[in-house]
MMTF fields as JSON, N, C-alpha, C and O atoms, coordinates in Angstrom:
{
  "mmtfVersion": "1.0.0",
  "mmtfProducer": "UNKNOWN",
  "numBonds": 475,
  "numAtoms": 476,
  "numGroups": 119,
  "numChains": 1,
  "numModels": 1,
  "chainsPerModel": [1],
  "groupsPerChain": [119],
  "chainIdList": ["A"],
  "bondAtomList": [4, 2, 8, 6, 12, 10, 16, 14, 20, 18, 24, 22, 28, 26, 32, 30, 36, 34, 40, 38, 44, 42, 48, 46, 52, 50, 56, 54, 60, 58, 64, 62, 68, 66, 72, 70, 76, 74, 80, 78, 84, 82, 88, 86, 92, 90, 96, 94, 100, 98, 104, 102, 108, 106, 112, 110, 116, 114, 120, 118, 124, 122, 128, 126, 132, 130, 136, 134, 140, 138, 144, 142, 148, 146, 152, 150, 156, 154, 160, 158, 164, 162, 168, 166, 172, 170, 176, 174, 180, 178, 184, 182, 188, 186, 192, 190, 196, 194, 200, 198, 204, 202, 208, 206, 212, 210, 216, 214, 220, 218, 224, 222, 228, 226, 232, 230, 236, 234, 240, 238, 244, 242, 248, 246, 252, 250, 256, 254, 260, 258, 264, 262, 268, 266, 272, 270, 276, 274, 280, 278, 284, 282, 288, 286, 292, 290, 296, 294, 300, 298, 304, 302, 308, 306, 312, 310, 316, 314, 320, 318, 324, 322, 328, 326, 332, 330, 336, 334, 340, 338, 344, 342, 348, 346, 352, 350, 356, 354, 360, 358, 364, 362, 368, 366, 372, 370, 376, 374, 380, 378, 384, 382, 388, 386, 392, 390, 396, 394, 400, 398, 404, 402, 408, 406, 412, 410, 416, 414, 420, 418, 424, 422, 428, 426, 432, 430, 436, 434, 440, 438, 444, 442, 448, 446, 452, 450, 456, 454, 460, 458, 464, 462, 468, 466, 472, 470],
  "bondOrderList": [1, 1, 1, 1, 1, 1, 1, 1, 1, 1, 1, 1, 1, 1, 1, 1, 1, 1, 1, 1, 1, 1, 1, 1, 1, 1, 1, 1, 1, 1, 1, 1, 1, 1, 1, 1, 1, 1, 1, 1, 1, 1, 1, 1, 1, 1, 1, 1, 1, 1, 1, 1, 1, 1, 1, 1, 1, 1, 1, 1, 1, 1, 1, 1, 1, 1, 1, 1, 1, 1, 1, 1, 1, 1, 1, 1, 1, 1, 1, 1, 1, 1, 1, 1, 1, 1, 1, 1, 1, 1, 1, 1, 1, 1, 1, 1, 1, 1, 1, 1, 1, 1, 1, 1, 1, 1, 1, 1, 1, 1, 1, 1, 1, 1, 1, 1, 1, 1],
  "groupList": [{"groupName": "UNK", "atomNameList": ["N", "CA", "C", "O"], "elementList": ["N", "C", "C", "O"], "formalChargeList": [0, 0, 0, 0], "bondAtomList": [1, 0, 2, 1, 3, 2], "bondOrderList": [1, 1, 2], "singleLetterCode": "X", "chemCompType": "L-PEPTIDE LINKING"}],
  "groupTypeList": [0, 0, 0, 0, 0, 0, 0, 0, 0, 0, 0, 0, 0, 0, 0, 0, 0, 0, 0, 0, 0, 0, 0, 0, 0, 0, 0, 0, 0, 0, 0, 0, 0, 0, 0, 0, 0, 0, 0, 0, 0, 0, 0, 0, 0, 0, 0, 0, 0, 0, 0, 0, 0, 0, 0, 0, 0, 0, 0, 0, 0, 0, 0, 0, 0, 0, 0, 0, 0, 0, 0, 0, 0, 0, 0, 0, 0, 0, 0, 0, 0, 0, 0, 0, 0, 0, 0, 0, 0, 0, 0, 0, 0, 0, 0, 0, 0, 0, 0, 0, 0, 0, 0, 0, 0, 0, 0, 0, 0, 0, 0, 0, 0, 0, 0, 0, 0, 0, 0],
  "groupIdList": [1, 2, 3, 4, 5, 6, 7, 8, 9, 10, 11, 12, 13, 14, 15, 16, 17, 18, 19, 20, 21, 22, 23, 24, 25, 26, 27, 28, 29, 30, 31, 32, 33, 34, 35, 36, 37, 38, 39, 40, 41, 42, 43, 44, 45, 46, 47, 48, 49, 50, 51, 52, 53, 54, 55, 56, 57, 58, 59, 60, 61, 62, 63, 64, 65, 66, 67, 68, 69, 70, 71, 72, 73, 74, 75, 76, 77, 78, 79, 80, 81, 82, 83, 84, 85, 86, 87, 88, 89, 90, 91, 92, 93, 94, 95, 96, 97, 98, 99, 100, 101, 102, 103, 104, 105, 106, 107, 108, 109, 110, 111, 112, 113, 114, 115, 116, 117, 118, 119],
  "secStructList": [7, 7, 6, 6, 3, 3, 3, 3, 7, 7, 7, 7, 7, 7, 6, 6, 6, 6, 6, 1, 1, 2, 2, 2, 2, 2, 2, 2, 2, 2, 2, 2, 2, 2, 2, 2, 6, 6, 7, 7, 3, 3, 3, 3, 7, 7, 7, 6, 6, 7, 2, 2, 2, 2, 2, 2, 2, 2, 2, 1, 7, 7, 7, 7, 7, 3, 3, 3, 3, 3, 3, 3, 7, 1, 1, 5, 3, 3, 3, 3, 3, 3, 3, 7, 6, 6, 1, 7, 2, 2, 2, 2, 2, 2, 2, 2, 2, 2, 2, 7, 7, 6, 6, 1, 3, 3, 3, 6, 6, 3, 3, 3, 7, 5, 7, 1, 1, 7, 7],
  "xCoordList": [0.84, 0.0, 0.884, 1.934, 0.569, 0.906, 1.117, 0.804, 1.652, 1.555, 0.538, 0.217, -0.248, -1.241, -2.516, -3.622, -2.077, -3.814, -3.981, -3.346, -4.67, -5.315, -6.192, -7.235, -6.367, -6.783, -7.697, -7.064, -9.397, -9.749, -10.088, -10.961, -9.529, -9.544, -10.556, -10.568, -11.148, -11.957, -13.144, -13.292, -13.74, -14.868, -15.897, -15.916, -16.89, -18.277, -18.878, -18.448, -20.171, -21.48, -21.449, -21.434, -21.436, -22.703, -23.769, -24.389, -23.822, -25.578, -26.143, -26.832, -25.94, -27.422, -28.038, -29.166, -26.928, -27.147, -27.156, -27.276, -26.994, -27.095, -28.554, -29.584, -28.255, -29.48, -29.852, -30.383, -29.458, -29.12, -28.421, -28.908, -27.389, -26.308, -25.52, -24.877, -25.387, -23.929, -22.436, -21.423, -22.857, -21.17, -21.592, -21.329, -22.044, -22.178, -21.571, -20.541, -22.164, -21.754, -20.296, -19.615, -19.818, -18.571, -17.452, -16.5, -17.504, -16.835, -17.023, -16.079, -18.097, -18.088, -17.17, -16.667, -17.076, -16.474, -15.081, -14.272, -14.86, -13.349, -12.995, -11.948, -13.794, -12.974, -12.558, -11.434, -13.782, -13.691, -12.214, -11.547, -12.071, -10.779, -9.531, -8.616, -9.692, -8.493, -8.223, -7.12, -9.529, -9.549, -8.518, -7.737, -8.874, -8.468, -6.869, -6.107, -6.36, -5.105, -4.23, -3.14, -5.043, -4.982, -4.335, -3.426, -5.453, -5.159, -6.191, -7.331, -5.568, -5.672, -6.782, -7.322, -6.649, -7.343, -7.395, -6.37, -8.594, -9.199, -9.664, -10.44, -9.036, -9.258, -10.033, -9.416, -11.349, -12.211, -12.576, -12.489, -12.913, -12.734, -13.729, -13.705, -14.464, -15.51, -15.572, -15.144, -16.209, -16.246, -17.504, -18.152, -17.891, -18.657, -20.715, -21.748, -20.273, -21.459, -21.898, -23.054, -21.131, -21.614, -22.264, -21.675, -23.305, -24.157, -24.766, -25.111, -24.885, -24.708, -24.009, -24.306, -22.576, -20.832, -21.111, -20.977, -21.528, -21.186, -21.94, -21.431, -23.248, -24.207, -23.689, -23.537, -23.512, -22.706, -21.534, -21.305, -20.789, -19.413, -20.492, -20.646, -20.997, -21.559, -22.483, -22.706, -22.919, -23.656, -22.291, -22.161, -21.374, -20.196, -19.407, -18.601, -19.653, -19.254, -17.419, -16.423, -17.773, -16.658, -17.031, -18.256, -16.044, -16.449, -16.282, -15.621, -16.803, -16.03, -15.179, -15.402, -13.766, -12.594, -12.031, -11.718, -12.098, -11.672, -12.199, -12.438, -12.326, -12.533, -11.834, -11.653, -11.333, -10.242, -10.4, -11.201, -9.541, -9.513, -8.755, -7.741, -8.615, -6.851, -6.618, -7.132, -6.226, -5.76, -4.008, -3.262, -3.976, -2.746, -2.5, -3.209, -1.331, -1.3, 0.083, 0.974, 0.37, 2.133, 2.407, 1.626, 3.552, 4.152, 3.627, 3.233, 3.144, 2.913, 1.123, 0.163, 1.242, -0.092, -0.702, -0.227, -1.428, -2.618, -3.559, -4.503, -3.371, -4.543, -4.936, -4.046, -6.037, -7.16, -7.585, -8.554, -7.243, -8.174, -8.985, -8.395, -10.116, -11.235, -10.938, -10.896, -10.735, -10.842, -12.104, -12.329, -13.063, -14.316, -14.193, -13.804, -14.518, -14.579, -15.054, -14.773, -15.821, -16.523, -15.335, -15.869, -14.369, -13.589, -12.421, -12.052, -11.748, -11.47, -9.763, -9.268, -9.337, -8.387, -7.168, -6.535, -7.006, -5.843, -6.423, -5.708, -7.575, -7.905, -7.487, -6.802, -7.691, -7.383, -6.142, -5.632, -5.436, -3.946, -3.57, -3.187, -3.648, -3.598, -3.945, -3.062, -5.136, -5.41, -4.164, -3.28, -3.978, -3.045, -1.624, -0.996, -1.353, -0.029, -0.209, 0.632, -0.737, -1.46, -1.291, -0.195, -2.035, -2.076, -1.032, -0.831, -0.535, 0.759, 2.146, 2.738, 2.939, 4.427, 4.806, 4.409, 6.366, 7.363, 7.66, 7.793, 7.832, 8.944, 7.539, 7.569, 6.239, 5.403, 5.035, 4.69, 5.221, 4.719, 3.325, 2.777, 2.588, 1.538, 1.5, 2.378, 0.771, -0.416, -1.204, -2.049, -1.293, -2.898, -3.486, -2.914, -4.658, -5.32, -5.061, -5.668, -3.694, -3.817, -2.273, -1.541, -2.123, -0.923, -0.335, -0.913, 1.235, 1.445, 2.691, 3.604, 2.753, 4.024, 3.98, 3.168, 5.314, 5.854, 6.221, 7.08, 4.973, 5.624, 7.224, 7.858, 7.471, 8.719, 9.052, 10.155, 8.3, 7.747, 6.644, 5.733, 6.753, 5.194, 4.733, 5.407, 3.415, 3.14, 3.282, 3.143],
  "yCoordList": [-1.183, 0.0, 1.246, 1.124, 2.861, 3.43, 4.128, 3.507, 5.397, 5.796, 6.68, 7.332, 6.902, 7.17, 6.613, 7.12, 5.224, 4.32, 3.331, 3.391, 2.767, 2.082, 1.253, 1.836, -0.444, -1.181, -1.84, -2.381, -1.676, -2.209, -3.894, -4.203, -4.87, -6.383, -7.158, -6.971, -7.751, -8.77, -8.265, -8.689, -7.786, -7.185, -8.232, -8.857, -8.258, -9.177, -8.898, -8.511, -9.262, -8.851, -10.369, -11.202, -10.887, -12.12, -12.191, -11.329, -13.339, -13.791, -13.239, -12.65, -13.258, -12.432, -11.018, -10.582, -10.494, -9.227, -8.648, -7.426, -9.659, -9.252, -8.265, -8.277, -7.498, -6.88, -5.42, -4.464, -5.447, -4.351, -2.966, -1.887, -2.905, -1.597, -1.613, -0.58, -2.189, -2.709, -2.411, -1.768, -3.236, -3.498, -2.084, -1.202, -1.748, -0.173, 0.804, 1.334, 1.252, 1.471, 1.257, 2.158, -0.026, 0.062, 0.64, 1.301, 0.492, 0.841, 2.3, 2.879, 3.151, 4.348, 5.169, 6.28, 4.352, 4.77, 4.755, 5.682, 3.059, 3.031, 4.322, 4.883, 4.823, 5.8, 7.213, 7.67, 7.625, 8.617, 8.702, 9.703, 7.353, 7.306, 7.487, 8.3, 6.589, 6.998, 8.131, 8.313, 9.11, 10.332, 11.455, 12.373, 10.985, 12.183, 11.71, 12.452, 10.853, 10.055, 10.574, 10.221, 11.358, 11.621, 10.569, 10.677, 9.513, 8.447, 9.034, 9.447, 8.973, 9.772, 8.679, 8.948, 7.847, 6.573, 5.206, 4.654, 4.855, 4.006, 2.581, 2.789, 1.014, 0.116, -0.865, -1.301, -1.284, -2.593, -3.813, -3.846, -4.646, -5.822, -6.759, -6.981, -7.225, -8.774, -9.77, -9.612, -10.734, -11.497, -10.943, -10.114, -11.242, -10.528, -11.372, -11.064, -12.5, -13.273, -12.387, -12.553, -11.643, -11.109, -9.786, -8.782, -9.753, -8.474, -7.541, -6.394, -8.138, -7.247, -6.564, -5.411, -7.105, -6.127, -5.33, -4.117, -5.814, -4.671, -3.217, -2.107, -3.539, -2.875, -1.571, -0.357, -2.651, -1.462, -0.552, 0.491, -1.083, -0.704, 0.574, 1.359, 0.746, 1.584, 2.743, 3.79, 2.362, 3.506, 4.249, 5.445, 3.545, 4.145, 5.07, 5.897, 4.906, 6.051, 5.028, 5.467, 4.018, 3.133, 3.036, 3.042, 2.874, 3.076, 1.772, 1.458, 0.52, -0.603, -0.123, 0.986, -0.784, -0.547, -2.076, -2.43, -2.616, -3.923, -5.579, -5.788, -6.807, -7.613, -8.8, -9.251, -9.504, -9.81, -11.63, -12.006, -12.546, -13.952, -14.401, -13.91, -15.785, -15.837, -17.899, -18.543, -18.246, -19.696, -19.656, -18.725, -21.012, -21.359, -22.74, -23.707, -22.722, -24.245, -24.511, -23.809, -25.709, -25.616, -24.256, -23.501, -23.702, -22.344, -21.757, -20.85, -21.852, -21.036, -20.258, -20.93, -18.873, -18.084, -17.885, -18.166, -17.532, -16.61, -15.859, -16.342, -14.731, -13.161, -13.064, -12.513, -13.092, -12.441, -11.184, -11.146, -10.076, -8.811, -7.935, -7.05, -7.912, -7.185, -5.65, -5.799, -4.225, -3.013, -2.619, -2.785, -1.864, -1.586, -0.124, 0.886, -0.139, 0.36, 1.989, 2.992, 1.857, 3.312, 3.33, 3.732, 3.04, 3.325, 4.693, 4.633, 5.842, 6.535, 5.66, 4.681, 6.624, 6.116, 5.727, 4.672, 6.814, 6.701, 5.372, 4.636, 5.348, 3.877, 3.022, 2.183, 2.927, 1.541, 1.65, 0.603, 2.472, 2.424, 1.805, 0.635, 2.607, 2.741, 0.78, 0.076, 0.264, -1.193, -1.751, -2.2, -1.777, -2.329, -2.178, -3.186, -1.451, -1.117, -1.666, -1.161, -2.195, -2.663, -4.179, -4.716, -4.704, -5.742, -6.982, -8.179, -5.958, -6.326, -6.339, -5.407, -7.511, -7.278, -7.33, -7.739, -6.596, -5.966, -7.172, -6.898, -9.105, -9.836, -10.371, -11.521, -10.199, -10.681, -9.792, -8.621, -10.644, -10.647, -10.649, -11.738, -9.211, -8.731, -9.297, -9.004, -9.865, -9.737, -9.625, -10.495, -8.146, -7.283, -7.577, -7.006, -8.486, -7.875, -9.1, -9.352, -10.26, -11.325, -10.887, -9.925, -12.04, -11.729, -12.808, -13.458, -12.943, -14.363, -14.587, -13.763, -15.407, -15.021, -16.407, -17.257, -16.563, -17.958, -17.367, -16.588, -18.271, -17.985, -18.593, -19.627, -17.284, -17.626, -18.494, -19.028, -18.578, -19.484, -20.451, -20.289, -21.347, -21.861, -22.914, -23.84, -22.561, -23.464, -25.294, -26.195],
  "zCoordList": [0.0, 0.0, 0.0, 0.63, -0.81, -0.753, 0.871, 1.887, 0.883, 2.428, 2.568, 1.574, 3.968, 3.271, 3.296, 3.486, 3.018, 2.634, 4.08, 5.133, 3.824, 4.968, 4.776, 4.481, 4.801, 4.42, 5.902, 6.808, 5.969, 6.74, 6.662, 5.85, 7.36, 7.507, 8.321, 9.537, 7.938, 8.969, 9.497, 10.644, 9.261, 10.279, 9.784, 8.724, 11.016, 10.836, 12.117, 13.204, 11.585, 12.527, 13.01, 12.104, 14.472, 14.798, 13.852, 13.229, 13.899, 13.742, 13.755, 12.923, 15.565, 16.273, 16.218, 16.448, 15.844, 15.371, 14.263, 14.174, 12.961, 11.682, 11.422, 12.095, 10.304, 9.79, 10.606, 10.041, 12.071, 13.191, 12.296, 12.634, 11.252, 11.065, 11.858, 12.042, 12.246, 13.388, 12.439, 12.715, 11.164, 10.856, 10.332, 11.148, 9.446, 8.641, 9.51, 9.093, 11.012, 12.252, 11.879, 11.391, 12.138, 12.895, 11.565, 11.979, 10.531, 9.227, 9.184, 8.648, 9.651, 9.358, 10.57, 10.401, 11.829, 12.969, 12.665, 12.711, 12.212, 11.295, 10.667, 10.987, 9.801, 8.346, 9.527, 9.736, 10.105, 10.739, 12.017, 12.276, 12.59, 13.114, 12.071, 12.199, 11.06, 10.444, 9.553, 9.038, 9.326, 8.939, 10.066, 9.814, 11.027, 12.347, 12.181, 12.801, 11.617, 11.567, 10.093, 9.642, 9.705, 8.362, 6.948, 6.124, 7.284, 6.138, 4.938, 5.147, 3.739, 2.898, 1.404, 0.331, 1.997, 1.042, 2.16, 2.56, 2.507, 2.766, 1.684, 0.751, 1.967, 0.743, 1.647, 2.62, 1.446, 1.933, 1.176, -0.051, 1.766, 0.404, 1.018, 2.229, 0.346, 0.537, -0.813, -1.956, -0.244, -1.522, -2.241, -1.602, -3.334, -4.113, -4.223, -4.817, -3.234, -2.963, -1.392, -1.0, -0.702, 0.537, 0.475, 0.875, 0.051, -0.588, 0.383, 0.102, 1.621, 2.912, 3.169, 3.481, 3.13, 3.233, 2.151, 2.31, 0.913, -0.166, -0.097, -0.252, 0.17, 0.69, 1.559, 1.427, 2.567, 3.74, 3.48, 4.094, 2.463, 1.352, 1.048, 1.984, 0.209, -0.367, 0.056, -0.552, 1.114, 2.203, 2.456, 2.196, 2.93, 3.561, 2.628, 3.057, 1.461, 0.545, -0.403, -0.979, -0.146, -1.181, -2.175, -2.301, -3.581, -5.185, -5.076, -4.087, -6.027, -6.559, -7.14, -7.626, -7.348, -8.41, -9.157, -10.295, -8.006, -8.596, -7.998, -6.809, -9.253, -8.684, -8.762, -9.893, -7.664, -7.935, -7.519, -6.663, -8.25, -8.33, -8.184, -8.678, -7.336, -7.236, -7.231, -6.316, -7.778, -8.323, -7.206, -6.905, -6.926, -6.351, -6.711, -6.432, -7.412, -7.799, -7.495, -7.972, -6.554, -5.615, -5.681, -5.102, -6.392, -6.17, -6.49, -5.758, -8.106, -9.148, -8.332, -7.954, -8.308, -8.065, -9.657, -10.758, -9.414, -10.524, -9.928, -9.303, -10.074, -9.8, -10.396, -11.044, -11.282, -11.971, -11.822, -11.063, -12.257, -12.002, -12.615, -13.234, -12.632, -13.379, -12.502, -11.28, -13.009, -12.844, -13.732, -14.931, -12.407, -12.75, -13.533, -12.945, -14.73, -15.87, -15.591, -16.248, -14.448, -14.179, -12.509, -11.476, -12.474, -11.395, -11.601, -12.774, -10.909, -11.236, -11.299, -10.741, -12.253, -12.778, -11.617, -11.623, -10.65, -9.483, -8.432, -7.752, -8.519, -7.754, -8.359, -7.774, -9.505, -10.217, -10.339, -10.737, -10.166, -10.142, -8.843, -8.863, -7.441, -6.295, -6.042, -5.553, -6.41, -6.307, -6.999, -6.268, -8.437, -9.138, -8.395, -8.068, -8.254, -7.293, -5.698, -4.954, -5.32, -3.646, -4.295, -4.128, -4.828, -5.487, -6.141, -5.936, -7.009, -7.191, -7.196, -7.742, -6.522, -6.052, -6.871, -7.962, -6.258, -7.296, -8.257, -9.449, -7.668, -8.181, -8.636, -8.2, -9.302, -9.784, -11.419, -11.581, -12.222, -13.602, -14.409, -14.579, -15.029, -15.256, -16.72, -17.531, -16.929, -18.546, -18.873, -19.086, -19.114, -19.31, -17.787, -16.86, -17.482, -16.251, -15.483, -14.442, -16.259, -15.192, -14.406, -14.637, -13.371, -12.844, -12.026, -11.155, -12.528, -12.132, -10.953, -11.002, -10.147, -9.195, -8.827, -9.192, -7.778, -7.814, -5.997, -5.583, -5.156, -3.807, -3.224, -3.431, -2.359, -2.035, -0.708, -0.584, 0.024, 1.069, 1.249, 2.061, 0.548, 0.632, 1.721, 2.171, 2.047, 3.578, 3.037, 3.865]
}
């Protein structure tokens, strides 16, 4: 990530409290902390079947930019990345550059790398 940005991880509602605005809540509390912190770009991510998170993505004032796929076969990775067409151009940069490491090899929107540690 550039400096600057700030990538929120993991968040989830219980069960029991789904449907409440809880997580919406807690993501908008997020930005506003790391606003006072002066993080300058905020990046969130779900899978694209969780239409609740996305939902809440979008109240919260997040653009889609990118969607992203990822294959692991022994070493060899594969990223897939779709950049959303109506995304502004420095996001889709800002993702592309977040996304992809330096010792990893781009073609057009795929992207291929060979882990250097593998479990």
């Amino acid at each position: 990530m550039q400096p600057g940005d700030a990538y929120i991880w993991h968040c989830e509602t219980g069960p029991a409290h789904r449907g409440e605005g809880l997580y919406g809540a807690l993501v908008g509390y997020i930005i506003g902390r790391l606003r006072g912190e002066a993080v300058r770009r905020v990046w969130i991510g779900a899978n694209l079947e969780n239409q609740p998170s996305l939902r809440a993505f979008a109240r919260a004032g997040f653009l889609p930019v990118v969607a992203v796929a990822h294959i692991r076969v022994a070493r060899l990775c594969c990223l897939w990345l779709r950049f959303q067409t109506s995304a502004p151009r420095d996001l889709v940069e800002g993702a592309r550059h977040m996304l992809i490491a330096p010792h990893e090899r781009a073609w057009r929107s795929l992207v291929f790398g060979m882990l250097q540690n593998p479990p």
